[in-house]
Structures are given as C-alpha cells and as structure tokens.
ZAMARGU-4260 file (C-alpha; in steps of 0.2 Angstrom, whole numbers, plus 5000, padded with zeros to 4 digits):
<rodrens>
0) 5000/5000/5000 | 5006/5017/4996 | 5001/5033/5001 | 5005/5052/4996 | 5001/5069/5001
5) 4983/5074/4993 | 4978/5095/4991 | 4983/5104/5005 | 4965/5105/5017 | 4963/5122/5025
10) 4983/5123/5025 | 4988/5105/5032 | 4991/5091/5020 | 4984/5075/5024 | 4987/5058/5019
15) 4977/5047/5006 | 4977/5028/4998 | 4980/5026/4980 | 4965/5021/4970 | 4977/5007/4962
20) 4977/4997/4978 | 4957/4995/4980 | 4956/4991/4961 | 4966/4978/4964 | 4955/4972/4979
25) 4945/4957/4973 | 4962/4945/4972 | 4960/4936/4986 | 4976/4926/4995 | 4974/4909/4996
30) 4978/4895/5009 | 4979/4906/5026 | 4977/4902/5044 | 4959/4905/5051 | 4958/4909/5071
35) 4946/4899/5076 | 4957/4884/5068 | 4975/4889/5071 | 4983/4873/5071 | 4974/4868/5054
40) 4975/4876/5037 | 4959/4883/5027 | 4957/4880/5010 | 4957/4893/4998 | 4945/4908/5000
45) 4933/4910/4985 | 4936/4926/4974 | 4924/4938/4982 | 4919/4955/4971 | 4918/4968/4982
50) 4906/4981/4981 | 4911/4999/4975 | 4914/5008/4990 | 4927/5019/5001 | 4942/5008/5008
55) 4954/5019/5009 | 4948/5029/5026 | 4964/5027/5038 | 4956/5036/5053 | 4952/5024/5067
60) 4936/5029/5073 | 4930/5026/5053 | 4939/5011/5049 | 4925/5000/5054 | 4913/5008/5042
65) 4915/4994/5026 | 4904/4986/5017 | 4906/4968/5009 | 4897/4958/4996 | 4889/4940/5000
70) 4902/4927/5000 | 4899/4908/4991 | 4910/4900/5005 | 4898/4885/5012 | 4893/4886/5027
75) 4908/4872/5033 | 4922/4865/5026 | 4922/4847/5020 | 4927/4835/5034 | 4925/4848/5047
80) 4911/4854/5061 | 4904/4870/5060 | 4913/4882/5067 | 4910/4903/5076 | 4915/4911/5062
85) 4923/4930/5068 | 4920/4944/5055 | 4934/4956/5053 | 4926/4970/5057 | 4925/4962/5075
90) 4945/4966/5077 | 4940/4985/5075 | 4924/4983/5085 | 4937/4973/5099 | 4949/4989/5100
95) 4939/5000/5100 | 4941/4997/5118 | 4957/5006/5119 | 4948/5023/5117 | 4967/5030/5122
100) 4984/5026/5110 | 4995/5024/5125 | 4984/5012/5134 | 4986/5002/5119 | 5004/5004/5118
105) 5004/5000/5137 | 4997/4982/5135 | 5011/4979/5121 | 5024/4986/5135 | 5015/4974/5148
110) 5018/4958/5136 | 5035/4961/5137 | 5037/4963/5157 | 5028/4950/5159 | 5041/4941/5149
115) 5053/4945/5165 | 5051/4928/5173 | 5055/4920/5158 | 5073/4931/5158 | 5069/4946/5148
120) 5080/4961/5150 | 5072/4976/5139 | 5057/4982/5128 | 5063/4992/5114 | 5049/5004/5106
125) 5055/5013/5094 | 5048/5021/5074 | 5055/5010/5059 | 5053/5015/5042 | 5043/5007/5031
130) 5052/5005/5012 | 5039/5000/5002 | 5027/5017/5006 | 5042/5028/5014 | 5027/5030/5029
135) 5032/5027/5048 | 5028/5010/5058 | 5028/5007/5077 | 5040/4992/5083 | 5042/4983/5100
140) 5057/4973/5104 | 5059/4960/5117 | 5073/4947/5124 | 5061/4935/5133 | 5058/4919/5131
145) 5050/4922/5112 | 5035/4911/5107 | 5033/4892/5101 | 5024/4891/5085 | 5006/4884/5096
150) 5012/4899/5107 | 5011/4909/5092 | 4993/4902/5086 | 4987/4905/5104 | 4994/4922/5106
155) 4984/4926/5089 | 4967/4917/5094 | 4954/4928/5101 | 4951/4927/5120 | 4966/4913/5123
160) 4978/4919/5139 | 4990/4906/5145 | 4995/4919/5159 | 4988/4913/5175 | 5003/4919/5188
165) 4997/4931/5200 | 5008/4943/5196 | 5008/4943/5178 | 4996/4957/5171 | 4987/4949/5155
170) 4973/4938/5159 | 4960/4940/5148 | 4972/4934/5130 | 4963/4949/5122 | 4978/4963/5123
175) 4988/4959/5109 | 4973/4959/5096 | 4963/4976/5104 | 4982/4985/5106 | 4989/4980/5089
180) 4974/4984/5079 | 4971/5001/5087 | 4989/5009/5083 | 4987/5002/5066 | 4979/4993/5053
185) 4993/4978/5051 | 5003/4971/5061 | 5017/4958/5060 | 5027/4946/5073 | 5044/4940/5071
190) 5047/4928/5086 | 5060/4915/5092 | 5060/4903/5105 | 5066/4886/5111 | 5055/4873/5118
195) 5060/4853/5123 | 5077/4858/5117 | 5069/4864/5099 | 5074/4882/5092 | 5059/4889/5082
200) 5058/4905/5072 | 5039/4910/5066 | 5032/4925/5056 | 5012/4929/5060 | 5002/4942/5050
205) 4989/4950/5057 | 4982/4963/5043 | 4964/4974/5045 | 4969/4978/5026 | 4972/4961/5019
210) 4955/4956/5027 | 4945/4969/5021 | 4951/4971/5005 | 4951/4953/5000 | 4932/4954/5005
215) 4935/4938/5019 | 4921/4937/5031 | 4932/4927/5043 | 4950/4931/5052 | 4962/4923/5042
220) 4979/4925/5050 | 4993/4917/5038 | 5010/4911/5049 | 5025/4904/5045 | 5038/4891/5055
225) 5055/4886/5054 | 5064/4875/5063 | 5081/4884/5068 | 5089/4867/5078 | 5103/4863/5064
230) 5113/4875/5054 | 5101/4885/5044 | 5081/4889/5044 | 5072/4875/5038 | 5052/4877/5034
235) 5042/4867/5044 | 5027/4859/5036 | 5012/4856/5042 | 5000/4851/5028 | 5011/4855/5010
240) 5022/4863/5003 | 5012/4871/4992 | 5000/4878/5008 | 5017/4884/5018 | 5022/4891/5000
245) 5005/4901/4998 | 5005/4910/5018 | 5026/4915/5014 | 5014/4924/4999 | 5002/4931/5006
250) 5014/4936/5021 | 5025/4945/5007 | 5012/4955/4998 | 5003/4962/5012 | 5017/4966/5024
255) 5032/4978/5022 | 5044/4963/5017 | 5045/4963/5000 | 5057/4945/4999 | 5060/4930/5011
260) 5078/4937/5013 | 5070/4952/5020 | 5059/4945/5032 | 5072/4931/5039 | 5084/4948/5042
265) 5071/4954/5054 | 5077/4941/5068 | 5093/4947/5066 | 5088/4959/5078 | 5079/4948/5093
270) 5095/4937/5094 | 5093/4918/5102 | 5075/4922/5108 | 5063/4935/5108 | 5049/4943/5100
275) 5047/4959/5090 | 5031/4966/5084 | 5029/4980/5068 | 5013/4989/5068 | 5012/5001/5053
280) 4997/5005/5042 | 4997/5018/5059 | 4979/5026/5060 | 4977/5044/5056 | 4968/5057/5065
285) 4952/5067/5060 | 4965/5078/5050 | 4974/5067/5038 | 4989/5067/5048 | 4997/5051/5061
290) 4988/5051/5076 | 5005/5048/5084 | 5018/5061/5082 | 5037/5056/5079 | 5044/5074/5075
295) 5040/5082/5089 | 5054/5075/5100 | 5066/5064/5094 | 5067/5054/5112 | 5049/5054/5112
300) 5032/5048/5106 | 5018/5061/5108 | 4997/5060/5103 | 4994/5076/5092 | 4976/5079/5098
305) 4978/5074/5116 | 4982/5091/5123 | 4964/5097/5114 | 4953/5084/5121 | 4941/5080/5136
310) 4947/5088/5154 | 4961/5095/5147 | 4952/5109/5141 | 4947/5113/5160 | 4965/5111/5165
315) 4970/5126/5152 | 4964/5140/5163 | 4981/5137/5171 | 4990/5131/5157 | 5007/5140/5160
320) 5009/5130/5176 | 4999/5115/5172 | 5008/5111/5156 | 5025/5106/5166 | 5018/5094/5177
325) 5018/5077/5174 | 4999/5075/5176 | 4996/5086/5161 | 5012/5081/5151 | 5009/5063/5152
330) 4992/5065/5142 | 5002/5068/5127 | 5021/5062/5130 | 5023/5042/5131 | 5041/5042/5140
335) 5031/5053/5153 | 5017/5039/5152 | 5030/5027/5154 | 5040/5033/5169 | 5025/5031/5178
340) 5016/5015/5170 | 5025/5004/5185 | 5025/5006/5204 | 5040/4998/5208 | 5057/5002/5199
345) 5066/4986/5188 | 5082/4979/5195 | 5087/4971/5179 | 5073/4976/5164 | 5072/4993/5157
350) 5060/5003/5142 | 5069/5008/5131 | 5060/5022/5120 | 5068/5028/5104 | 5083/5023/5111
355) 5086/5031/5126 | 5081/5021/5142 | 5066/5026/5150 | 5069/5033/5169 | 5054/5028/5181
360) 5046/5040/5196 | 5036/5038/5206 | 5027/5055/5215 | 5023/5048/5229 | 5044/5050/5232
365) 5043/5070/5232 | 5027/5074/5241 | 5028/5085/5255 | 5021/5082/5275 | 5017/5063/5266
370) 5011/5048/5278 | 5004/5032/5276 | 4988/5028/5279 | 4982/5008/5281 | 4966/4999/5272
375) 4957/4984/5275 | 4946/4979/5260 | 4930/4971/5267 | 4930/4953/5259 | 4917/4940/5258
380) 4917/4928/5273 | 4932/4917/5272 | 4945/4926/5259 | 4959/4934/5268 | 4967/4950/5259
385) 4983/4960/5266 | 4979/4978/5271 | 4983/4988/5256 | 4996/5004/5262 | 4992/5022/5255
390) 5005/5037/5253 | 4997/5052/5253 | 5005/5069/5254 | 5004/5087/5246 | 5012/5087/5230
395) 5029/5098/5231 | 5021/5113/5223 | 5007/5114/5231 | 4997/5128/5236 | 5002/5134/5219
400) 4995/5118/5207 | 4978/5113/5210 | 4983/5094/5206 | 4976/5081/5216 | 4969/5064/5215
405) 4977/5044/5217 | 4988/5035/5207 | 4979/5018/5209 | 4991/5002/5203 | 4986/4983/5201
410) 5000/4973/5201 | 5012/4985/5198 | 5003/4992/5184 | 4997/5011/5185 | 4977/5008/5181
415) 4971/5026/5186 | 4983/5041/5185 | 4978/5055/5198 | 4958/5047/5200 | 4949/5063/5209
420) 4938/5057/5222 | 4931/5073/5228 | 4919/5082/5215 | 4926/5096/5205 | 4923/5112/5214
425) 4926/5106/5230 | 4942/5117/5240 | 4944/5098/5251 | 4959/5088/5246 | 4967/5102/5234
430) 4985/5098/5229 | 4982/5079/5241 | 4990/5067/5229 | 4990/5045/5233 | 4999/5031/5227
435) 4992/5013/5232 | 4991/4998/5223 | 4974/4988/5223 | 4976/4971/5219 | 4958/4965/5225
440) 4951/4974/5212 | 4950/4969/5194 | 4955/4980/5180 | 4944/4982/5167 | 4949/4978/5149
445) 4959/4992/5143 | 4968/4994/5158 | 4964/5012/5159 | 4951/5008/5175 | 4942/4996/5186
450) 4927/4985/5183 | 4912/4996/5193 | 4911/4983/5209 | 4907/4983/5226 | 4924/4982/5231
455) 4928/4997/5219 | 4912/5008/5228 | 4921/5006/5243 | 4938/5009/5236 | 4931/5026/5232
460) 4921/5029/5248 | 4937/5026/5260 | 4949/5038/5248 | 4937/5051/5249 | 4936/5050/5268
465) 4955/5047/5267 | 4956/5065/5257 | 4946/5074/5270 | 4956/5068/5285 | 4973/5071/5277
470) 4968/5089/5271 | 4957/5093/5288 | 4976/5092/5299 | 4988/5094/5287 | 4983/5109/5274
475) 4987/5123/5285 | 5005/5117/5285 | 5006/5123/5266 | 4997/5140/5267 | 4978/5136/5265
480) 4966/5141/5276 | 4957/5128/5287 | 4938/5125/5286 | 4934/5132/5303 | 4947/5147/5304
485) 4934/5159/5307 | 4925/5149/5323 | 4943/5146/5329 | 4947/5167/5327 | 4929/5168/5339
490) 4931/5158/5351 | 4950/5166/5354 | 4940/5184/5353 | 4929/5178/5367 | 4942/5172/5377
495) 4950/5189/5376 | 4936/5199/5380 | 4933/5188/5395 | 4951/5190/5402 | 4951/5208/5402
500) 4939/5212/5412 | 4928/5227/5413 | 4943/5238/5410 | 4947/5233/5394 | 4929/5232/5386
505) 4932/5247/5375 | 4951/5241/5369 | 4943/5224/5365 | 4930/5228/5356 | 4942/5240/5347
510) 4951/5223/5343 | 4938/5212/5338 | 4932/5227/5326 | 4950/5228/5318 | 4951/5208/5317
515) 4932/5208/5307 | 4941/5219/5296 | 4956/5208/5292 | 4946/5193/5290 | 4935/5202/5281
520) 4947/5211/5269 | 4956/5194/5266 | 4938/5184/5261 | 4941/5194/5246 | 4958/5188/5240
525) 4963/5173/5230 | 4968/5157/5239 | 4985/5157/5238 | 4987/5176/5241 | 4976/5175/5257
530) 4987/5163/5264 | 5002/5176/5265 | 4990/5189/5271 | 4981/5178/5285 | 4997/5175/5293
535) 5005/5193/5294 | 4988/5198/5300 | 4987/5184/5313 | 5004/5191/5321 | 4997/5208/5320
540) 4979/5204/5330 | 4991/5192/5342 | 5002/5207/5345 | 4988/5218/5349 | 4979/5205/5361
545) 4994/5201/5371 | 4999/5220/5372 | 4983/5225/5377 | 4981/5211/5388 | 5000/5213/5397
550) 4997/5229/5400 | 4982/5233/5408 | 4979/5249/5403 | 4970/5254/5388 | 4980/5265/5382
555) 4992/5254/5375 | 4984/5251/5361 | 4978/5267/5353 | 4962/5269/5340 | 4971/5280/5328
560) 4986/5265/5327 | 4971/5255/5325 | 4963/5265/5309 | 4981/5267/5302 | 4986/5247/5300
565) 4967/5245/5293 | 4969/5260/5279 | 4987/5249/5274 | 4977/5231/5276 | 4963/5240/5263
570) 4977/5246/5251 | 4984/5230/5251 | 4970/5223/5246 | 4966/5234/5233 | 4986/5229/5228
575) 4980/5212/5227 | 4964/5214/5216 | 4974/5222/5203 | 4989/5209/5202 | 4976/5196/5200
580) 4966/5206/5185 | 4985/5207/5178 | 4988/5187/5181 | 4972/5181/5174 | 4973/5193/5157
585) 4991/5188/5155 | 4986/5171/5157 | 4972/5171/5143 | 4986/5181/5133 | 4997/5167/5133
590) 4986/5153/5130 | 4980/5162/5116 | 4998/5164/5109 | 5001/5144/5112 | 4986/5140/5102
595) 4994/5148/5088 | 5012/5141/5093 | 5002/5123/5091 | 4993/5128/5077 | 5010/5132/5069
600) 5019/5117/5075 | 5005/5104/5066 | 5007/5116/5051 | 5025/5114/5049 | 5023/5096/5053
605) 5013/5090/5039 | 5024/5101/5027 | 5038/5091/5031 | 5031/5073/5032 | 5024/5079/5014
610) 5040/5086/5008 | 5047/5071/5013 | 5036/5061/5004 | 5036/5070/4989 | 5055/5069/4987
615) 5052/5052/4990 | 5042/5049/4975 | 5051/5059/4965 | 5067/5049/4969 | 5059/5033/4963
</rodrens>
C-alpha cells in the first residue's frame, strides 16, 4: 500500500490511499490460517467482488465503516464441524476498547514485562521506516523467552491467555489483538524461542487491510515456521508445501517485506530468543495526519490531539503551570506515560523508547508532609486479603497547582493516573496526591480503569474519607486556610474579652472590630494570596491582644494605630485585586499565543512529512 500527500486541506496536507490498491481488491490470497482453527489450514478463500465503496479511510474511529458483498463460502468445510466464524470487522469493534493510544501501547509494553520471569531484560519501542510506502511503523522489541509456533497460534486466537501467575498482568488473551489493531491497521510478529530443546523461528500476520480488501468474512491469520535446531532455517510443514508456499505469499504481499531474505533479516535483531512486533498501516487522525507524532521529540512519542481533548480543556485556565507537570504532560508524552506506568522500579529490565532508556518515578517520592495511611478491603466471609498501604502527601508545589487525585496500581501496573475522588469544585483535598496499589480489584479491559464493583464503591468511599482527614490536619501546613478558621478566630475573641475584664471592654471591642476587618478584607483575595495575608495579619491581631492584655491599661493600644494598620490592610487589598486582573489577562494572553504556537507546530509538521514524501516519489 502506498500513500502520498493529497491538496493541502485548510493549509495542512493529509494523507490518502492510492485508487490502484482497491482496484486491485478482489484477488484474494489463498491457503491462510483461520483463528478459530489455528493449528489447521483453510482452503482457499473463493474470489469475492467487492462492492464499490470507500476503503481507503485510515482514521480509526472510521475504519469500521465497510461494506462487503455476500460470499459463496459454504457454510463448513468438507470434513470439518461448523465452526464461530469471527467477522473482521470484530478486530475493530474489539479495539475500539482502547479509546486511548498509549493504553494500547501499554498492553504491548505489559507483554514484554511479563516476559521477566521468563529472563527478559528490555522492551525496545521505537519508529521504523517502512520501504515499500516511505510512511512510519511502530515496533516493539523484546529478549524473553519468544514464542513456540502453538504459542504463536494461541497468542493470535481471540480470548486465549496462558498467563495465570498472579503477578503477571494479562489475563484475559485479548491485549495483543485490541492493542495491535488500534495503533494500526497491520501488524506483523517475528518471534524465536526454544521449547524441549527445539529452536523455532515463526512469522504471524495479522492485517485489517488484507482482510478487508480481499472481502474475507472470517479472520484469516497466515503464519509461518522454521525450525532453527541445525545450521540453517528449515520450513516446517504442516500440511504441503504448496499451503506453507502460499501464507510466505500472502505474508510478502501484504506486509512491508517485499522478499523472504528480508523478512528472515528481521530476527537478526531479537537474537537467540525473543519477539518483535511491527505495527504500521498507523491510524490517522480526524486531519489526515498520524495520530502519533514522531517529529516532535526525537526521544519521544507524543498523541497530536491529546492536549485538545476531554478535561484538558478545563486544566488550560492554568496552562502555563499545568503544562509542566507530569499530570498534564503525560496525556500527550509516552516516556512521561511510561516513567509512571510501574509502581516499583526494575532491577534488571528497562523501556527503552527511541533509544534512550526510559527513567521511572514515582510521586509519591517527592510529596511533602506525606504519611501512610492503612486499608482493610471488606471481603466475603472466608478470603483473607493484606491491608493495602496508601501514601498520601501534598504534592511539592502545592498551594500553587491545584493537582490532586490517586495514582491507583494493580499489580504493579498504573490503572488510574491522579483518580479525583472529591467532586470538581470542592476546595477539600486540593494539591492531596496518593499512590496505592489495589490488587483486590479487577482492571477492566483496557487497563485504563476498574470494573464498577462493590469492592471498587468502597475503594472510592474510603479515599474520599481518606482526602478529608489528610487535608482537615495537614493543609494549614502549606498555606491554605482551614475550614473552621473563622470559629477558631471567635472563640480566641471571646476568650480575650473575657480575660480583660471590665477595664478593657472598650480596647477589645476595638480589637475584635480591627480583626472583622482583616478577615473580612482577606475573604476577598485569591487562595493562595490569602494565605500570605492571614498569617501577617494573625501576628498583627496576636500582637495587639497580648499588648493589650500585658498591659492593663488601655492605652496601649491606641484607636488612631488601629485606623492606620486597617487603611494599609485596605490598600493591600486593593494591591492584590489588581495583580490578580493582571495574572488572569496575561494568562488568557498566553494561552492564546500557544494556540497559535500549536497551530503552527502541526502546520510545519505535515509540510515536512509531505516534503518528505514528495522527494520520495520523486526519487523513485
């Protein structure tokens, strides 16, 4: 499949399909492996005519929307029972799960950690060019124990998961299909490993566009083996030659490997065992242009339309701020993701992205004034959990960043990144950040939350309570102002009054009068301004009670000193209103000029993949 820059589209050039590759759409490859019978191979597919319609749409959320004409395959094969078939369409209905890139590049990054136990030291993901269309591909390199050719079958079966230790995080043999198909259209798996003293090699394709454009109504998945034991690769045959003959075929002409040379060269790379994945095909956004972005950074691997979506939008009234922490940045930057995706750091594995190893944090390491606080899940009679420990703290730019929420883990695995259990608008818990790990809940099947249970419910219920505790004795130690400052300022106004006696009614009313005012005054500025304000003015009404209070005479404390402090508090104020009007225009100011920085930035981008491409063709 090639693709080129079409018109320039409101300034940005997008990508399109060449009309060549759908005219070409009815030839059908034959002899290919079918899911539902992976140890077996089908006949060839019938030639199919497909309707006239639009295949080249490379946008995820569209690429679903195909149409196929009737087929004349029976309804079973000769010799066989009838068997599920599994539409195609179901591989992009099944990712559609993944609603976020990265939490399907995170299940590809999980296969490989799981591959730990079996002696796996790294993952590699990095972009890899693909020759045939000059367009960018996705590939993920490991050095565990690889995969059989059954393990390889199994691993391309829907709903199949071999992974039952408890701290392996697959389990429901789904990942690889829902992750694979939402980066990309294709993907194909190069994989070695030695089993009962057998060294195998095996290539599986697993192509959206092969299936849909060779109008199959079932998953065909073609795959080849070699046995690797002796000195040199030799095919190994299940049915004929002729059938292992046509999936190398089909292999060739719908992956980027033009030649058998070429393909056996890709396990140069994985060594004596391993496995290494190549999605390409990538999905493009709305636009026209990759939804993932490798210009940007050359260390990095960032989503293009992240920063412009769902609650980011209500982050960007502090976008200046927010934009350097790691909350916002990992929305959009994968090392970010990555740093954070495992609670507890390797020993001897590291992610490796674009080459640079990926270094993991954990914010639960820098928050200030942090404790731990204990939980004990309530169970069903009979089970028998550990208590699960939470570290909960003010993160260290708090009362600056309004930031807050738990990192929840299972298994090691970050499910929920900063999960805000107390309702938006709500000053409790603000800058209050946990880490915990909750392995007596399940994950749901992206990975990106937790199935909605009665467990979860009360999950939820005891962070919240947890939030309120935390924030009621400790956020006075960063500058905010507890819930029941004003009672507290009362009771200590009463107690005044009542130790000066009737001598000193006059100077403490006087007092009481002066300290209205500064909480008063203060009421009116913004949170983290009152904080400086409240405490100056609370050694100023202390200085003044115990004066007045020492001295027994009232005369100590004079009214016009009194009027004088409260025309400089007023001034203050009025100080304070006009720097906050200054702040918030300045603010708005600047998000306004990074719109246009962004705009400009996607601009330039697509110019120079289109540039690229163009030279490209020319040079052929």
């Amino acid at each position: 499949m090639s693709s080129i820059p079409k018109t320039e589209k409101n300034g940005i050039a997008v990508v399109d399909i060449d009309d060549d590759v759908d005219a070409a759409a009815a030839s059908v490859a034959p002899s290919a492996t079918n899911t539902t019978t992976s140890s077996e191979v089908a006949p060839p597919a019938p030639q199919v005519q497909l309707q006239h319609q639009n295949l080249d749409s490379r946008s995820f959320w569209k690429a679903g929307d195909y149409i196929v004409g009737s087929s004349s395959k029976p309804a079973s094969f000769q010799g066989h029972l009838d068997h599920a078939r599994v539409h195609p369409k179901f591989l992009h209905t099944n990712a559609t799960s993944h609603k976020w890139a990265f939490g399907a590049i995170a299940e590809l990054v999980d296969n490989a950690v799981d591959e730990i136990q079996n002696g796996a030291t790294y993952v590699k993901v990095d972009r890899v060019d693909i020759m045939k269309d000059n367009s960018p591909a996705l590939s993920f390199l490991d050095d565990g124990g690889g995969m059989s050719p059954e393990s390889l079958r199994k691993c391309m079966s829907l709903g199949y998961s071999s992974k039952k230790s408890k701290t392996t995080i697959g389990q429901y043999g789904n990942g690889f299909k829902t992750s694979t198909m939402r980066l990309g259209a294709d993907a194909i798996v190069f994989s070695r490993a030695t089993c009962s003293g057998r060294a195998t090699q095996s290539v599986g394709l697993l192509s959206y566009t092969f299936l849909r454009r060779t109008g199959q109504d079932d998953v065909i998945v073609p795959m080849i083996d070699f046995d690797i034991s002796g000195h040199w690769a030799e095919p190994i045959i299940y049915g004929s030659q002729d059938d292992w003959s046509a999936h190398l075929k089909t292999i060739l002409e719908w992956s980027p490997f033009t030649s058998k040379e070429e393909l056996m060269l890709q396990f140069d790379d994985i060594g004596l065992h391993g496995t290494k994945v190549v999605i390409y095909n990538l999905w493009l956004n709305d636009e026209g242009i990759y939804e993932l972005s490798f210009d940007d950074d050359a260390e990095d691997i960032r989503l293009r339309d992240e920063a412009n979506q769902g609650d980011v939008k209500k982050l960007r009234k502090k976008a200046v701020q927010l934009q350097s922490h790691i909350s916002y940045r990992m929305r959009y930057s994968l090392r970010v993701y990555l740093s954070m995706l495992y609670l507890r750091k390797f020993s001897n594995f590291q992610i490796i992205l674009r080459g640079k190893p990926v270094d993991q944090f954990n914010i639960a390491d820098e928050l200030k004034y942090s404790q731990i606080v204990s939980y004990r899940p309530q169970f069903a009679m009979g089970s028998n959990e550990a208590t699960v420990l939470t570290t909960i703290g003010f993160i260290k730019e708090a009362p600056c960043l309004n930031v807050s929420g738990f990192n929840v883990y299972h298994k090691n695995r970050l499910i929920k990144p900063f999960w805000k259990v107390n309702p938006d608008g709500s000053s409790k818990g603000m800058g209050v950040v946990g880490v915990l790990e909750a392995n007596f809940i399940e994950p749901a099947h992206d990975k990106q939350d937790f199935e909605n249970s009665l467990l979860f419910i009360r999950l939820e219920t005891r962070l919240k309570q947890m939030t309120n505790d935390y924030w009621k004795g400790h956020c006075h130690l960063v500058g905010y102002q507890p819930l029941n400052f004003k009672s507290q300022n009362a009771q200590k106004e009463r107690h005044v009054r009542q130790s000066s006696g009737h001598s000193m009614n006059s100077q403490s009313e006087l007092l009481a009068d002066q300290q209205e005012i500064c909480i008063g005054a203060e009421d009116h500025l913004s949170l983290e301004q009152a904080v400086g304000g409240l405490a100056a003015n609370g050694m100023h009404c202390s200085s003044h009670e115990q004066q007045g209070t020492s001295a027994g005479t009232p005369g100590t404390v004079s009214v016009d000193k009194i009027c004088e402090e409260n025309i400089v508090l007023f001034m203050r104020c009025e100080e304070y209103r006009k720097k906050d009007i200054e702040l918030k225009q300045t603010v708005e100011e600047l998000e306004e000029e990074l719109k246009e920085v962004q705009m400009k930035c996607t601009h330039l981008s697509s110019l120079l993949e289109a540039k690229r491409k163009h030279k490209n063709v020319k040079g052929q």
